[in-house]
C-alpha positions in Angstrom: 0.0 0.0 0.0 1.9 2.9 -1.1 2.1 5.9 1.6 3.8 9.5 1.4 7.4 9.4 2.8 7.9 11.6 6.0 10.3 13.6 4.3 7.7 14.6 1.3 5.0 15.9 4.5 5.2 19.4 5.2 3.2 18.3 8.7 5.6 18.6 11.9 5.5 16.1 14.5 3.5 17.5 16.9 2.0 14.6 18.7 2.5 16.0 22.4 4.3 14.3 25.1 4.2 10.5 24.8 5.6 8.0 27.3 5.4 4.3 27.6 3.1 5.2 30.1 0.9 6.4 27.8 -0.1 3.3 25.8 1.6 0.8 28.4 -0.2 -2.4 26.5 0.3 -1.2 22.6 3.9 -0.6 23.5 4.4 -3.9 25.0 3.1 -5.7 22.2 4.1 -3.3 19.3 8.3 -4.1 21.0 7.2 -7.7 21.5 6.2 -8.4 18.3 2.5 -9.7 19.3 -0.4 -9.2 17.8 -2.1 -5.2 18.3 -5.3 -4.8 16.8 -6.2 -0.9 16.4 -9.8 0.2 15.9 -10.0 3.8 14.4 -13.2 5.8 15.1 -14.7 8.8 13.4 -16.0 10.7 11.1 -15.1 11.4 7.5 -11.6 11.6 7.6 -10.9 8.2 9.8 -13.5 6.9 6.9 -11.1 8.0 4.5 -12.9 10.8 2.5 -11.1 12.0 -0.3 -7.9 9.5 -0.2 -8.7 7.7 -2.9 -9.0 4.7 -1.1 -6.2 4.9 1.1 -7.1 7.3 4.0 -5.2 7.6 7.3 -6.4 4.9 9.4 -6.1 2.5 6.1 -2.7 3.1 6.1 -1.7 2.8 9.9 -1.5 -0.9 9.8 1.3 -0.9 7.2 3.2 1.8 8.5 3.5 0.7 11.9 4.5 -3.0 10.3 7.3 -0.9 8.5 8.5 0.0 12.1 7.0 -2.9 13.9 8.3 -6.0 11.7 7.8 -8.7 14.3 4.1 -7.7 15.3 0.7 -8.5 13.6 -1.3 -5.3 12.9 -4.9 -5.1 12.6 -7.1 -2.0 12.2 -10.6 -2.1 11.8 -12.0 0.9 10.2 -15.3 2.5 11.7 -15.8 6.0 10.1 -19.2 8.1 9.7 -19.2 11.1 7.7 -20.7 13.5 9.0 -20.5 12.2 12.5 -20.1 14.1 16.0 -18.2 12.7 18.9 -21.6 12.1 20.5 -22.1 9.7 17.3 -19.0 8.1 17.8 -19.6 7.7 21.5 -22.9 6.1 20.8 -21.0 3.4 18.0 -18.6 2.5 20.7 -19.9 0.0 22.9 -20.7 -2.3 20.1 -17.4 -2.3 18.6 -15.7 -2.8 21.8 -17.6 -5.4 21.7 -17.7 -7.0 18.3 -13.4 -6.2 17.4 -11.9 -6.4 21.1 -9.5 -3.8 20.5 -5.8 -3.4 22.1 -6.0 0.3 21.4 -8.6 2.5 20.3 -7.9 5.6 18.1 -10.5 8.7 18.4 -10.4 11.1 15.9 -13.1 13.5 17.4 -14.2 17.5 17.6 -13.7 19.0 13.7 -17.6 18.5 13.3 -18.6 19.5 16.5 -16.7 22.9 15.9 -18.4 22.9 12.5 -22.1 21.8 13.5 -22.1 24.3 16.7 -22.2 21.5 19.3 -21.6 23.1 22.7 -18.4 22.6 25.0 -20.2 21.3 27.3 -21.4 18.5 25.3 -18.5 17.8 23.8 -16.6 17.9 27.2 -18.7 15.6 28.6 -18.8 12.7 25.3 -15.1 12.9 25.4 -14.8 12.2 29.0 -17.3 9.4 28.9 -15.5 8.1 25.6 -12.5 7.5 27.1 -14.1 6.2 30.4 -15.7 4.0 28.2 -12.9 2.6 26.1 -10.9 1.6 29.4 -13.8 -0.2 31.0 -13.4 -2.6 28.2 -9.9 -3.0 28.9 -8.3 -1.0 25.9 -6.3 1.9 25.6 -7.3 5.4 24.2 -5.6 7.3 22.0 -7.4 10.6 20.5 -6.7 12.7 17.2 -7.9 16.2 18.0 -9.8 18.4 15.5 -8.7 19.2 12.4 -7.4 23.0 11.0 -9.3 23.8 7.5 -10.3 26.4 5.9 -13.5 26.1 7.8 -11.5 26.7 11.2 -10.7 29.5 10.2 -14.2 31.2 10.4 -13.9 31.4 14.2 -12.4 30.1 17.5 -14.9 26.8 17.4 -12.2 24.7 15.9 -9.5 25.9 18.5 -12.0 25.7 21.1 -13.2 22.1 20.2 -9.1 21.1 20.1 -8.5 22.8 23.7 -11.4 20.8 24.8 -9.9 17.4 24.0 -6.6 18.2 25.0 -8.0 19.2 28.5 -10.3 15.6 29.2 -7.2 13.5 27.4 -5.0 15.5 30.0 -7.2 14.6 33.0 -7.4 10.9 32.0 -3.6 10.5 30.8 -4.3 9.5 27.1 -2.0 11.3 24.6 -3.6 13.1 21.6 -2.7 13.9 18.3 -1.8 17.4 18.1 -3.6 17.5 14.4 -5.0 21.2 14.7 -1.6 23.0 15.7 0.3 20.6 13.4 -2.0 21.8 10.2 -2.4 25.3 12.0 1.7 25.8 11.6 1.7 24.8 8.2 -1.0 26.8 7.2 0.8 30.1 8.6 4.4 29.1 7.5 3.6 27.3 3.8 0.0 28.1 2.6 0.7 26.3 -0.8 1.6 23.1 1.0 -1.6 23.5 3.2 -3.2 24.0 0.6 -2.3 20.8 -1.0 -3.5 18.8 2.3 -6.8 20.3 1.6 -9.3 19.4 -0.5 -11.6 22.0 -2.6 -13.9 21.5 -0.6 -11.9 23.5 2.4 -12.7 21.0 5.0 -11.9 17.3 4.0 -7.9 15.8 3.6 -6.5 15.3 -0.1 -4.9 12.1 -0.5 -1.4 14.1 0.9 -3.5 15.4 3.7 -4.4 11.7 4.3 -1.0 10.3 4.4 0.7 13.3 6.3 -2.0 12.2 8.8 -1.0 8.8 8.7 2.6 9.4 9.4 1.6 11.4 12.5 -0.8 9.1 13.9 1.6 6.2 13.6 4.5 8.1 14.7 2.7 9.2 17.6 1.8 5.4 18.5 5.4 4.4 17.9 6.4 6.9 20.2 5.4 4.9 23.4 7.4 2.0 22.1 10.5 3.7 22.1 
């Protein structure tokens, strides 16, 4: 499955201070070369709109295999566009159930900015995601909202990220710095944001896609080191 090379990705690598702490299971097995099965929940972008095919969580599995030689990766793919955390919330108890994941990863908030959903509501549906992922013995791992051309129409997007960075801080689950990553590039190289972009000024190109990718998976290959 071809993915774009980390040199070729004008995203940085801010995925926030990760310890083996963080993912104490994932990192054990990722290093032990045992079998991790990942299940990536979302909304449009973790169901891979505009990728082609290949969108981020589609290529996790075989870039964390590329690191990871000795373990078995498996990611099931549950993405609704359109979706708002409380959506994803709802989806979760089933799929904990049906796939048994080692490690959960959340990508949550861009559509709550967008669809006006209040703090408070999404405060609460993050908190009680996570409570509910480690109650059925998995680790959480969250990818906070994305920066688009819709964020930057207001605070909601900046809001919505602050929001998950606070409930992943109370809980000790690391997060995906996605919305300052994409924010940096957007101020420093617009024409390279541009390309992570789709015309539509909200959903990830097939770069935007793999950029993602390599962050995601370098973020969980973090808490192996």
């Amino acid at each position: 499955m071809p993915a774009l090379a980390v040199a070729q990705c004008p995203v940085p690598s801010l995925a926030g201070a990760v310890s083996a702490a963080s993912l104490p299971q994932t990192a054990a097995r990722l290093k032990g070369g045992q079998v991790v099965r990942i299940l990536a929940i979302g909304s449009s972008t973790t169901a891979g709109v505009g990728s082609g095919g290949l969108g981020f969580a589609h290529r996790l599995g075989p870039i964390l295999k590329s690191r990871f030689p000795r373990a078995t990766i498996e990611v099931v793919v549950s993405g609704v566009s359109g979706e708002t955390a409380s959506g994803a919330a709802g989806r979760l108890a089933s799929e904990l159930v049906r796939h048994k994941p080692l490690l959960v990863v959340w990508q949550v908030g861009t559509n709550d900015a967008n669809f006006g959903v209040s703090s408070d509501s999404l405060r609460a549906t993050v908190s009680g995601g996570i409570r509910a992922i480690r109650a059925a013995g998995a680790e959480a791992l969250l990818v906070d909202p994305q920066y688009s051309r819709w964020a930057e129409r207001s605070n909601a997007t900046e809001v919505a990220a602050r929001i998950v960075a606070e409930e992943a801080g109370r809980q000790g689950v690391p997060v995906v710095r996605r919305y300052a990553a994409m924010r940096l590039v957007a101020a420093s190289n617009r024409s390279a944001f541009d390309g992570l972009i789709a015309w539509d000024g909200l959903h990830l190109t097939a770069s935007g896609h793999a950029c993602m990718a390599e962050q995601v998976a370098g973020t969980i290959a973090g808490t192996a080191r």
